[in-house]
C-alpha positions in Angstrom: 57.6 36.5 92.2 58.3 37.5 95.6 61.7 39.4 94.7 60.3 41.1 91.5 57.6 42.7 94.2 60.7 43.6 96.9 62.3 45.3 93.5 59.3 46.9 92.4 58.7 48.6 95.9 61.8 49.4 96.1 61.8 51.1 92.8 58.5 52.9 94.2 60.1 53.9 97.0 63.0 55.7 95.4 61.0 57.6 92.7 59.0 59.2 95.6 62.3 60.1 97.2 63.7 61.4 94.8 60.8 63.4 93.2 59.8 64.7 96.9 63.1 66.3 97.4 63.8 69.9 95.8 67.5 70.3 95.3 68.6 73.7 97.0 69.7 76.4 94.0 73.5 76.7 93.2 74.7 80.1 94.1 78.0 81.3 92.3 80.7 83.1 94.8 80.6 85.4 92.1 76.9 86.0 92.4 76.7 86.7 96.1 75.8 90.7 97.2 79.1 92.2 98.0 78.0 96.0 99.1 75.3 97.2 101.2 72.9 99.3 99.6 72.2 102.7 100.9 68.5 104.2 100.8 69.8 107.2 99.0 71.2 105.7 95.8 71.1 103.0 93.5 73.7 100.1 93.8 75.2 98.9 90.8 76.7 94.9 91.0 79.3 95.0 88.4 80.6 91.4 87.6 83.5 91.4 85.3 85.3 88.9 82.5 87.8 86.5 84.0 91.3 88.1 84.0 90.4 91.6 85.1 92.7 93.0 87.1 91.5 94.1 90.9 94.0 97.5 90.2 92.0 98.2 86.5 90.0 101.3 87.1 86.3 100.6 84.8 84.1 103.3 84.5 80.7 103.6 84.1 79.0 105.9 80.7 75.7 106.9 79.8 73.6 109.5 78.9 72.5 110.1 82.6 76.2 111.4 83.4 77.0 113.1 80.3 80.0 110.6 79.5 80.5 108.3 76.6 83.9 105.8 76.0 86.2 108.6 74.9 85.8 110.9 77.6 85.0 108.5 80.4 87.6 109.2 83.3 85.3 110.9 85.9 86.5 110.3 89.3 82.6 110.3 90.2 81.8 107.5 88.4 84.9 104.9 88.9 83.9 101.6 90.6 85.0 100.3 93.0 86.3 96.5 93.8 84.2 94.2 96.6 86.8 94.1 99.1 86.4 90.0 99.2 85.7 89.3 96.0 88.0 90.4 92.7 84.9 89.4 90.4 83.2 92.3 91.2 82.7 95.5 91.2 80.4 98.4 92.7 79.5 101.7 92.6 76.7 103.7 94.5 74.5 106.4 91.9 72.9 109.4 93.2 69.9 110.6 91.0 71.1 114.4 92.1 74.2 113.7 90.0 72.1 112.6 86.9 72.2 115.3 84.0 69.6 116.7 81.6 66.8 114.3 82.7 67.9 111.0 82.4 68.0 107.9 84.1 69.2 104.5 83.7 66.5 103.9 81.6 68.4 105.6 78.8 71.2 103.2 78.8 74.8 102.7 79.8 78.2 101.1 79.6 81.5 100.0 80.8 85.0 100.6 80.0 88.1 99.8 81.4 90.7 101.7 81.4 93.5 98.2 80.7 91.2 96.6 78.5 88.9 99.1 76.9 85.1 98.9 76.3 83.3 96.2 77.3 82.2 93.9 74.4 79.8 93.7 72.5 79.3 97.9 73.2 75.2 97.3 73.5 73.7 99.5 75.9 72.6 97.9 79.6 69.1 99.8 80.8 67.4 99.7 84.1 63.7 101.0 83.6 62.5 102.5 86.5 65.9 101.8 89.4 65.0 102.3 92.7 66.9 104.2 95.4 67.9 101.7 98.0 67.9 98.7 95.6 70.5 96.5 94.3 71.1 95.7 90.4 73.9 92.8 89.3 74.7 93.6 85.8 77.6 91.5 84.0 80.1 92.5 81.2 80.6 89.6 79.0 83.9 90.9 78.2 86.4 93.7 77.1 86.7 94.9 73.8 89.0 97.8 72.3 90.7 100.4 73.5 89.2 103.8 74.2 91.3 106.3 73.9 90.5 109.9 75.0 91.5 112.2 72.4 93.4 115.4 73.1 91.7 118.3 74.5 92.6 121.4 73.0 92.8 124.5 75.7 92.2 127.8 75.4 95.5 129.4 76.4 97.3 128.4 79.7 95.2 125.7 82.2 95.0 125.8 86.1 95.0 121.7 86.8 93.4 121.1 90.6 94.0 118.5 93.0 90.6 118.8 94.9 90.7 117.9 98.5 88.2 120.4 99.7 85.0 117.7 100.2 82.7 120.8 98.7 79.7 119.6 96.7 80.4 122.4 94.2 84.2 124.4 93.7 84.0 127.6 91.6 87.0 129.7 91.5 86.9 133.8 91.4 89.5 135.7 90.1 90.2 139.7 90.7 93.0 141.8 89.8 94.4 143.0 86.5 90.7 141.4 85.5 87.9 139.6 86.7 88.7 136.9 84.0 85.8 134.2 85.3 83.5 137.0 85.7 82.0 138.2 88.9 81.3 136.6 92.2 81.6 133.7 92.8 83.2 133.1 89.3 83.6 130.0 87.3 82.6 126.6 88.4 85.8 123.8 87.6 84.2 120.7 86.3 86.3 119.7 82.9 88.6 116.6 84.1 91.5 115.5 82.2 94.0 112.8 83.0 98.1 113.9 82.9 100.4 111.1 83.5 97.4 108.6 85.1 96.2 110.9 87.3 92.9 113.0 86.7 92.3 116.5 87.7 89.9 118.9 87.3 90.6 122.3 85.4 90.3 125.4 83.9 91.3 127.7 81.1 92.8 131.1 81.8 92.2 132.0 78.7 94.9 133.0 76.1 93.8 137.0 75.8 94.7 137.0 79.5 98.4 136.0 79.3 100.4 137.6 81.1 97.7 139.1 84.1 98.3 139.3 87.5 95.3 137.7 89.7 94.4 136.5 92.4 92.3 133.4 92.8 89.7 132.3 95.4 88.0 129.3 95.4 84.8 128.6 97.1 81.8 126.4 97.2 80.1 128.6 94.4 79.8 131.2 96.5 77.6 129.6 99.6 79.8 130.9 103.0 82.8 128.9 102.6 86.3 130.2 100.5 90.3 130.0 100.8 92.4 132.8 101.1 93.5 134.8 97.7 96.4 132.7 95.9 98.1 135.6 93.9 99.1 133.9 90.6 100.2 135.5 87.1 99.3 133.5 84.1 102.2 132.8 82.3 102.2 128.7 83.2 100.3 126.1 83.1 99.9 125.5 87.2 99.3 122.2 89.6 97.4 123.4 92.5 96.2 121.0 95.8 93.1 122.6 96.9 92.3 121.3 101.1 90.0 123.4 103.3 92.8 124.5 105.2 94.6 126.8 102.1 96.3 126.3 98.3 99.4 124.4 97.7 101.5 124.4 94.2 102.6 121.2 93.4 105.1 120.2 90.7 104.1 119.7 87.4 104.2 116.1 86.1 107.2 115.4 85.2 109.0 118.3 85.2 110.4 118.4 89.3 110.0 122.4 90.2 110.6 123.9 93.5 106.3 124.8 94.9 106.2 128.7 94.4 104.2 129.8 97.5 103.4 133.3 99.7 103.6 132.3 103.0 102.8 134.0 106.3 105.5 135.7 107.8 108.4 133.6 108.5 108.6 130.2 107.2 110.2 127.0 108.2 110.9 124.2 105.9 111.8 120.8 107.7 112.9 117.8 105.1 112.2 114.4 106.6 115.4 112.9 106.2 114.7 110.8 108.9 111.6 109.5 107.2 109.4 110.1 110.0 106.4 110.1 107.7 104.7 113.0 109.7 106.3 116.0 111.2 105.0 119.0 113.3 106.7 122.2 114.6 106.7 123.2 118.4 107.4 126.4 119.6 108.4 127.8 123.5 110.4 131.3 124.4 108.9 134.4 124.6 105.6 132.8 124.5 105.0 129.5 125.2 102.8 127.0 122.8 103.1 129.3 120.1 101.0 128.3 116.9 99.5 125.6 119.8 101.0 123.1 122.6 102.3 120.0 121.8 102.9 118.5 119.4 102.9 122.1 118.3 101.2 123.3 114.7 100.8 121.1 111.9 102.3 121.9 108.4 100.6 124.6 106.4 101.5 122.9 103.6 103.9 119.8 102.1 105.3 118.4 98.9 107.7 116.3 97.4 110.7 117.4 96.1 114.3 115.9 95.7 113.4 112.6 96.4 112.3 113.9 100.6 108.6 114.5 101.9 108.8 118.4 102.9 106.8 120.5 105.7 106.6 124.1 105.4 105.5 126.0 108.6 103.9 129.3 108.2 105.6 131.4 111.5 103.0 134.2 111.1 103.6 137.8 110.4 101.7 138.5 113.7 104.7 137.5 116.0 107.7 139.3 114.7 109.9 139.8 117.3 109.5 137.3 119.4 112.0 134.9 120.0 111.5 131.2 120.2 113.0 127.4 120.5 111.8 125.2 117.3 110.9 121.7 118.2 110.7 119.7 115.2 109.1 116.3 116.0 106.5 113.6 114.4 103.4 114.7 115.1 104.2 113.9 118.9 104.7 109.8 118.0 107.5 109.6 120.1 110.5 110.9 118.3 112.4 115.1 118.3 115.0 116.8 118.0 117.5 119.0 120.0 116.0 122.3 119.8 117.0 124.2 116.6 118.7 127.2 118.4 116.4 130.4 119.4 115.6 132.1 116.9 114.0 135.7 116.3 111.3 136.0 114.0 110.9 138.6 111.7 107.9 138.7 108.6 109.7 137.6 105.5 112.7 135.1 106.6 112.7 131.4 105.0 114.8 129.2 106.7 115.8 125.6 106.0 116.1 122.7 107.7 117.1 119.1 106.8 115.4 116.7 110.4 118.3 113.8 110.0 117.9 109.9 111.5 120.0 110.9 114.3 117.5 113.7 115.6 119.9 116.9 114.9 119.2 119.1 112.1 121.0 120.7 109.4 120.7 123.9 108.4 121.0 125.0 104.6 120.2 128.6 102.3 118.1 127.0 99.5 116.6 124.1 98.0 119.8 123.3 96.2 121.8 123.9 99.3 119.4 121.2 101.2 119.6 118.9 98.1 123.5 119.1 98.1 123.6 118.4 101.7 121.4 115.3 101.1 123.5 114.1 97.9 125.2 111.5 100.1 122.3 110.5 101.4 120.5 110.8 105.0 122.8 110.9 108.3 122.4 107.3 108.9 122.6 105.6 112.8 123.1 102.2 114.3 119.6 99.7 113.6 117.9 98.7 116.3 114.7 96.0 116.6 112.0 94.9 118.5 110.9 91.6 118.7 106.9 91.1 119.6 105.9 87.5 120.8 101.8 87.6 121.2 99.4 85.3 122.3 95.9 85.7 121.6 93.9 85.1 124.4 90.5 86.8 123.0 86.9 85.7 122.3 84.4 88.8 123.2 87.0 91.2 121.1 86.5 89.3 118.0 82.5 88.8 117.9 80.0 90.4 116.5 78.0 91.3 119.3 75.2 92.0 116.6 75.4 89.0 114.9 76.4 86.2 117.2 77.8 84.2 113.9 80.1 86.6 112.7 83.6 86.6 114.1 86.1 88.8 112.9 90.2 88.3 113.0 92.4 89.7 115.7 94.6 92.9 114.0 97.2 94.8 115.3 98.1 98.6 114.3 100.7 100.8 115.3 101.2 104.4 115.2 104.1 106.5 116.4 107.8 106.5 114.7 105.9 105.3 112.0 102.9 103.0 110.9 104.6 99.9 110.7 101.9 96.8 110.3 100.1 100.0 107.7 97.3 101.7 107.9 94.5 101.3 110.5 93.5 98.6 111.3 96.5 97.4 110.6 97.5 93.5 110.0 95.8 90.2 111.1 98.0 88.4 113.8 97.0 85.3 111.1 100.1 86.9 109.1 102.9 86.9 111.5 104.9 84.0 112.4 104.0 81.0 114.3 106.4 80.0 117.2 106.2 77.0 119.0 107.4 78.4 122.2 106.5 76.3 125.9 103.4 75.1 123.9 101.8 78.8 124.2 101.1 78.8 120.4 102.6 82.3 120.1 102.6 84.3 117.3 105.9 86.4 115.8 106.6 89.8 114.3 110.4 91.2 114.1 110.8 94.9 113.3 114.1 96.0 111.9 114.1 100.2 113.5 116.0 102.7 114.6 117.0 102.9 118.5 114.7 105.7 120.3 111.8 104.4 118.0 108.3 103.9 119.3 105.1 102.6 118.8 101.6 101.9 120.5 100.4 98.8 119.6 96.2 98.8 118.8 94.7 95.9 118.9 91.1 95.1 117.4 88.8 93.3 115.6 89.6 94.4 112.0 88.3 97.7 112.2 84.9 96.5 112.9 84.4 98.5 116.0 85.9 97.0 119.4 89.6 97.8 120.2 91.9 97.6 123.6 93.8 100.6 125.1 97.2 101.7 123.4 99.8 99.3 124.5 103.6 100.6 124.2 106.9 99.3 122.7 110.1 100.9 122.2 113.4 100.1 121.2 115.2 101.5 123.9 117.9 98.8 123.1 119.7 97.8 120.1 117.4 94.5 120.9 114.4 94.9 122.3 112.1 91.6 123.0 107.9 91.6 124.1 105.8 88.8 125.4 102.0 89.9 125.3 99.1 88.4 126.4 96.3 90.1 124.6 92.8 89.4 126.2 89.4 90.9 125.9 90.3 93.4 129.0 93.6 94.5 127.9 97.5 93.3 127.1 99.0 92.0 129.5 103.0 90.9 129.6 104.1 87.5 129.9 107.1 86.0 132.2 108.7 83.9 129.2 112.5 82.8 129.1 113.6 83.5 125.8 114.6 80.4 124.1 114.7 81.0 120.7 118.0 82.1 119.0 118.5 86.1 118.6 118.4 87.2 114.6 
């Protein structure tokens, strides 16, 4: 009797336990927020089937945009992919963007451009979405294709590369005829994708073969326009639009020297040497001319041949003076002997081909540059630099904010070239670990070219804190670091090399 009572209590005793403890809720990775919300717009959660790829681009459709799953590539309504997470996506909607009245309310879908609509294709609404709120919708998964049909034009099109940042682009043209009517002219808002890649555009018109005009865009016609681009319509043209002027680029598959009025005098440079920036300097009659150094920045580049090329706009303003040209990247570190002095005039085009070994070559034409090149770039002797770091930080890498969030130590480089990518660069967590007197370094070999340069940034993955430019050359066919890096700077370290050269 005694142990049926101990059993019984103890059966007591657990069904209390357990009924007085509420489990905590399971929260899927998936599930988690993965943008912040913004009080201006309405944040849209996206997550999608199993198997999507983090490169698909999925768009979003609905009567509030105007779009439906045949005409649904609209660069202003792609989503974008939660940096951390490859389950979901995001985008950000602005109620000033919604057409004709209508909201979430009156429904929306999905479709990617891999997979196709999202199945089944029944409408998601939102009654009543708030600005500054967040809304997790999930697509179940992808059905069909959608394809976008053709678009028929109305004689020959004018395809834009918009890189302007205006809120509104209308384009006015004046000449033989004011063919998109009068100022400001016609806004550009059809898109169509050619060869994966969507611009916006706009018809010439077929009665107006054959005009000459010239073209000025603007922001519909409140302050702000580029200079006249003098075109006749007998093409279909590729324009890149920036705030700084109009460049032609080549049509899509069809390689075709950029047709351009330039300035005065213009230098092309062809990065050979794959610099991956270059800028033109300028001393002689006048010093700094077109600015000091680095000197003036390209009016305009393009691919072409295979080679990145700059074309500098002299200006017809400084005919007759006579200058040294300085070709260099973008003051990273790296130039060339002075191209010899020359004496500008307004209509000269000369041609220059910036080789690895820092000279130049001069050619008479595209072809002529192309010819010289057909062998390849002037090559020289490799050189490297070997970086040995030790992370010595704490402070760099904390959220000062939130005391619980720590963020990774990343290096970036800028100079002969970006070589750990763009800012902020790589973690040190992917280099090399080197057991090395017990001073848990970390490795990174770069294979260069001797004269190379680069300032080494360290920070906190781009979250704000950074140390002073710290740099490293290879001044030497082999060139070896040993860095401290600490919270107050880098620092170099008195190590005896023991580790076999490459």
């Amino acid at each position: 009797m005694k142990t049926l009572y101990k059993a019984l209590l103890f059966f007591v005793g657990m069904t209390v336990l357990f009924t007085g403890c509420k489990p905590e809720e399971l929260v899927f990775e998936h599930e988690k927020p993965q943008f912040d919300t913004k009080g201006n717009a309405i944040l849209l959660e996206v997550i999608v089937p199993a198997g999507t790829s983090a490169k698909d681009q999925i768009y979003i459709v609905g009567e509030f945009n105007g779009m439906d799953t045949l005409h649904y590539e609209n660069p202003d309504f792609i989503l974008t992919k939660a940096e951390n997470n490859d389950a979901k996506f995001g985008i950000y909607l602005y109620p000033e963007d919604f057409v004709d009245g209508k909201s979430l309310a009156d429904g929306f879908l999905f479709v990617s451009k891999q997979f196709g609509i999202e199945s089944p294709a029944v409408a998601h609404t939102i009654a009543g979405a708030q600005l500054g709120e967040r809304y997790t919708i999930s697509v179940t998964r992808w059905g069909g294709a959608a394809v976008t049909p053709a678009i028929e034009h109305d004689g020959y099109v004018m395809y834009l590369d918009n890189q302007t940042g205006w809120d509104e682009l209308t384009v006015y043209a004046w000449g033989d005829a004011e063919i998109f009517g009068g100022w400001p002219g016609a806004p550009i808002t059809g898109t169509e994708v050619v060869d994966g890649i969507t611009y916006r555009y706009v018809d010439f018109g077929q009665a107006n073969e054959g005009l000459s005009v010239s073209l000025i865009f603007n922001n519909n016609g409140a302050g702000t326009q580029l200079s006249d681009y003098a075109f006749v319509i007998n093409r279909n043209v590729y324009l890149r639009i920036t705030p700084d002027g109009v460049e032609e680029m080549a049509e899509p598959g069809e390689e075709r020297f950029p047709e351009v009025e330039h300035d005065g005098d213009v230098v092309y440079l062809v990065d050979a040497a794959e610099w991956g920036a270059m800028s033109l300097y300028m001393w002689g009659d006048v010093n700094d001319l077109n600015g000091g150094w680095p000197g003036m920045s390209p009016t305009g580049q393009f691919e072409y041949g295979g080679y990145q090329w700059y074309y500098f706009d002299l200006g017809a303003a400084n005919a007759g003076k006579e200058e040294h040209l300085i070709a260099n990247n973008n003051g990273g570190g790296t130039q060339i002997d002075d191209i010899a002095v020359y004496k500008l005039t307004t209509d000269s085009v000369l041609y220059f081909i910036v080789n690895a070994d820092k000279t130049v070559t001069q050619a008479f034409s595209p072809d002529e540059v192309l010819e010289a090149l057909a062998d390849g770039p002037v090559e020289v002797d490799p050189a490297a630099i070997d970086l040995f770091l030790l992370d010595a930080t704490e402070q760099l890498v904390i959220d000062t904010a939130r005391l619980d969030t720590t963020f990774a130590l990343t290096v970036y480089a800028w100079g002969s070239s970006e070589i750990f990518g763009g800012w902020p660069g790589m973690q040190l967590s992917e280099m090399e670990d080197v057991d090395l007197l017990g001073l848990n370094l970390k490795h990174y070999h770069i294979d260069c070219k001797t004269g190379d340069s680069y300032n080494l940034i360290f920070n906190n993955s781009g979250n704000g804190s950074q140390l002073p430019d710290y740099p490293v050359s290879a001044n030497e066919p082999e060139q070896t670091y040993y860095l401290k890096v600490t919270d107050e700077g880098v620092v170099p370290l008195k190590v005896q090399a023991l580790l076999p050269r490459r």
